[in-house]
C-alpha positions as CSV (number, residue, x, y, z in Angstrom):
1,X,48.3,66.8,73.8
2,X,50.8,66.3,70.3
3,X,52.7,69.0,70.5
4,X,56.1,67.6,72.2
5,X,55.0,64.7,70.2
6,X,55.2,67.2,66.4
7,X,58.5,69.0,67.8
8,X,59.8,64.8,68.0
9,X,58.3,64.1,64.6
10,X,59.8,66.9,63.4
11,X,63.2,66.4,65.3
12,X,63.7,62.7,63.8
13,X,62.5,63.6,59.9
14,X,64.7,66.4,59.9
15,X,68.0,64.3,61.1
16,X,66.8,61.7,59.0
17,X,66.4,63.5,55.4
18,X,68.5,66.9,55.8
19,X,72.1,67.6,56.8
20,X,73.3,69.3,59.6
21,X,73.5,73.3,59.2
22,X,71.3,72.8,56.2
23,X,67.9,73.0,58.5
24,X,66.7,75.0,61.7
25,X,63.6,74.2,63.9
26,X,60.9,76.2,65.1
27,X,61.6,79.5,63.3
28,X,59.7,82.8,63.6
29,X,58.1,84.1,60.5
30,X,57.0,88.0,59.2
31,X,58.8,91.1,59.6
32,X,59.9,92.7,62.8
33,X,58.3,96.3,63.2
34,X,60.5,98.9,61.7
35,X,60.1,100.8,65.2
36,X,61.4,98.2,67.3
37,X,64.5,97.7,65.3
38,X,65.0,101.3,65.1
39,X,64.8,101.4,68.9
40,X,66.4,98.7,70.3
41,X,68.2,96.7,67.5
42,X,67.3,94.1,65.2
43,X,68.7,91.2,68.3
44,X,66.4,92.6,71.0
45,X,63.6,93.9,69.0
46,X,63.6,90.4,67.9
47,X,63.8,89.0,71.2
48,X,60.5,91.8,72.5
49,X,58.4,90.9,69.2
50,X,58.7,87.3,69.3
51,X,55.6,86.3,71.2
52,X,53.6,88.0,68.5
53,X,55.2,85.9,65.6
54,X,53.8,83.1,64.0
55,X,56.5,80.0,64.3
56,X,56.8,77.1,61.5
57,X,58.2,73.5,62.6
58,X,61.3,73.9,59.9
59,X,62.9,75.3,57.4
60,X,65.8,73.2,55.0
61,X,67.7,75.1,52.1
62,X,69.6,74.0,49.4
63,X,71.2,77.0,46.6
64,X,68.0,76.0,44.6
65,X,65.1,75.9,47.0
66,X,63.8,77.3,50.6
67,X,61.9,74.2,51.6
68,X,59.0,75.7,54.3
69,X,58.1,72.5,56.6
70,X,55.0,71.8,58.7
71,X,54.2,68.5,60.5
72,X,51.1,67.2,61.9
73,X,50.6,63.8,63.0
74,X,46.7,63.9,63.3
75,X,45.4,67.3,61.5
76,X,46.3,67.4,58.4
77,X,44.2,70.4,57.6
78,X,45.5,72.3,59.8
79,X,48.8,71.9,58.3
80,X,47.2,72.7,54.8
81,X,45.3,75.8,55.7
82,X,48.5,77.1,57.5
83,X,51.3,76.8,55.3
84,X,50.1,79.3,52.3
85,X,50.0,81.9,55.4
86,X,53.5,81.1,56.7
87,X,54.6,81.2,52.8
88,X,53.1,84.5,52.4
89,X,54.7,85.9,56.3
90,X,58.1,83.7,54.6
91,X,58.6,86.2,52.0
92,X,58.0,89.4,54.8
93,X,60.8,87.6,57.2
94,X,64.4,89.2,57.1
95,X,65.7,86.6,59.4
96,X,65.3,83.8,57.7
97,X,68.3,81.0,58.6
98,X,70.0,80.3,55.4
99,X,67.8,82.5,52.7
100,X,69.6,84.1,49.8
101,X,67.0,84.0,47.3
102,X,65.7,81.5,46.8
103,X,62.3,80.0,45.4
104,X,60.5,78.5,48.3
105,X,58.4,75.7,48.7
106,X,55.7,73.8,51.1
107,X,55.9,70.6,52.4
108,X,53.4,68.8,54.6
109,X,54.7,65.7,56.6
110,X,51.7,63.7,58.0
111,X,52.0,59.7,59.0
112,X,49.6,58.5,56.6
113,X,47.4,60.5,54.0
114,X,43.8,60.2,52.6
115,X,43.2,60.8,49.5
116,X,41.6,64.7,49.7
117,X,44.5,65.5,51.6
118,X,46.2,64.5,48.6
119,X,44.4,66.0,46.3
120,X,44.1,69.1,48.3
121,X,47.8,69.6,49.1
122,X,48.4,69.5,45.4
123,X,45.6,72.0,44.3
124,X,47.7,74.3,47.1
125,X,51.1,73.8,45.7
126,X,51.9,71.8,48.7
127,X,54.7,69.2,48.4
128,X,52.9,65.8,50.4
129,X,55.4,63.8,52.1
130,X,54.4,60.7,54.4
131,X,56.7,59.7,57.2
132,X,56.0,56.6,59.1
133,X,57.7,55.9,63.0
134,X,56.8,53.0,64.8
135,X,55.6,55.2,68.2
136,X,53.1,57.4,66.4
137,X,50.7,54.2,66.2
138,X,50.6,54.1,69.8
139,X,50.2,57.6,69.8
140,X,47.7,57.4,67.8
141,X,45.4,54.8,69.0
142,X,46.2,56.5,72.6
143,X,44.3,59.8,71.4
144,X,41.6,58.0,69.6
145,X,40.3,56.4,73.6
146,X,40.9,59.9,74.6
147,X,37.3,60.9,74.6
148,X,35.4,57.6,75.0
149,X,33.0,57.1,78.1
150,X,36.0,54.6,79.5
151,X,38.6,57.0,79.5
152,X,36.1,60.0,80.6
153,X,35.2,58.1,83.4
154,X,38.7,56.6,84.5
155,X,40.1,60.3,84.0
156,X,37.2,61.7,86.5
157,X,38.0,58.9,88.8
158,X,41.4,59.9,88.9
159,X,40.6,63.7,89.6
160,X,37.9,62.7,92.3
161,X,40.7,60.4,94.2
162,X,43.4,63.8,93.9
163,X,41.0,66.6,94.9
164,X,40.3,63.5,98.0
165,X,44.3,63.2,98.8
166,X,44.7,67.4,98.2
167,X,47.1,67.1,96.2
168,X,44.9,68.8,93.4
């Protein structure tokens, strides 16, 4: 249910705080079996060993710093307990858009934060930034109805009046 809503997060923070050719979206992460490159070429072993590759929402570098970028609008845990793996699979990645060197860093971007998530992203190492759009508070109190009785019921109504018309 969020994730075209993260890859739009993610779109308008990154336009908004980075210049162009100085971030990428959506990038793979950890090395590429030796094996695959040797047989086919580092473009299409890529290309065959994607699906088994772990993706992060961005990446933005600067001569001084690899910035490594997740974003979640509602779990912020999730983006906590992932980023020390993609920093760790970072290090193992060859193709790495715009790497030459240099120290990386985590960043979390979340709407709003509590205060463990605070204190947790800085016992990680993990730069906290909050970013704020308008639509995410829809968004928000969209997915918090999601499973009351109300919706539950309306959503069943609506899959008893498809199967009735076939067109489910």
């Amino acid at each position: 249910m969020s994730e075209p809503r993260e890859k739009r997060y993610a779109a308008e923070y990154m336009a908004e705080n980075f210049a162009a050719g100085a971030y990428a979206t959506n990038i793979p992460l950890g090395e590429i079996p030796r094996e695959l490159v040797d047989m086919h070429g580092p473009g299409q072993a890529a290309a065959i060993y994607r699906p088994s590759r772990r993706r992060i929402d961005a990446v933005a570098w600067s001569p001084g710093k690899y910035l490594l970028i997740e974003f979640k609008i509602r779990d912020p845990f999730e983006g906590l307990s992932r980023l020390p793996t993609y920093l760790r699979l970072a290090r193992r990645t060859d193709d790495l858009p715009g790497y030459n060197g240099q120290p990386f860093e985590m960043w979390l971007v979340v709407p709003f934060a509590l205060e463990w998530i605070r204190h947790d992203a800085g016992d990680a190492g993990i730069v906290l930034k909050e970013y704020w759009r308008e639509w995410i508070a829809a968004y928000i109190e969209q997915y918090q109805g999601y499973f009351t009785k109300e919706y539950q019921a309306r959503r069943a109504e609506k899959k008893r009046i498809r199967q009735a018309l076939g067109v489910e």
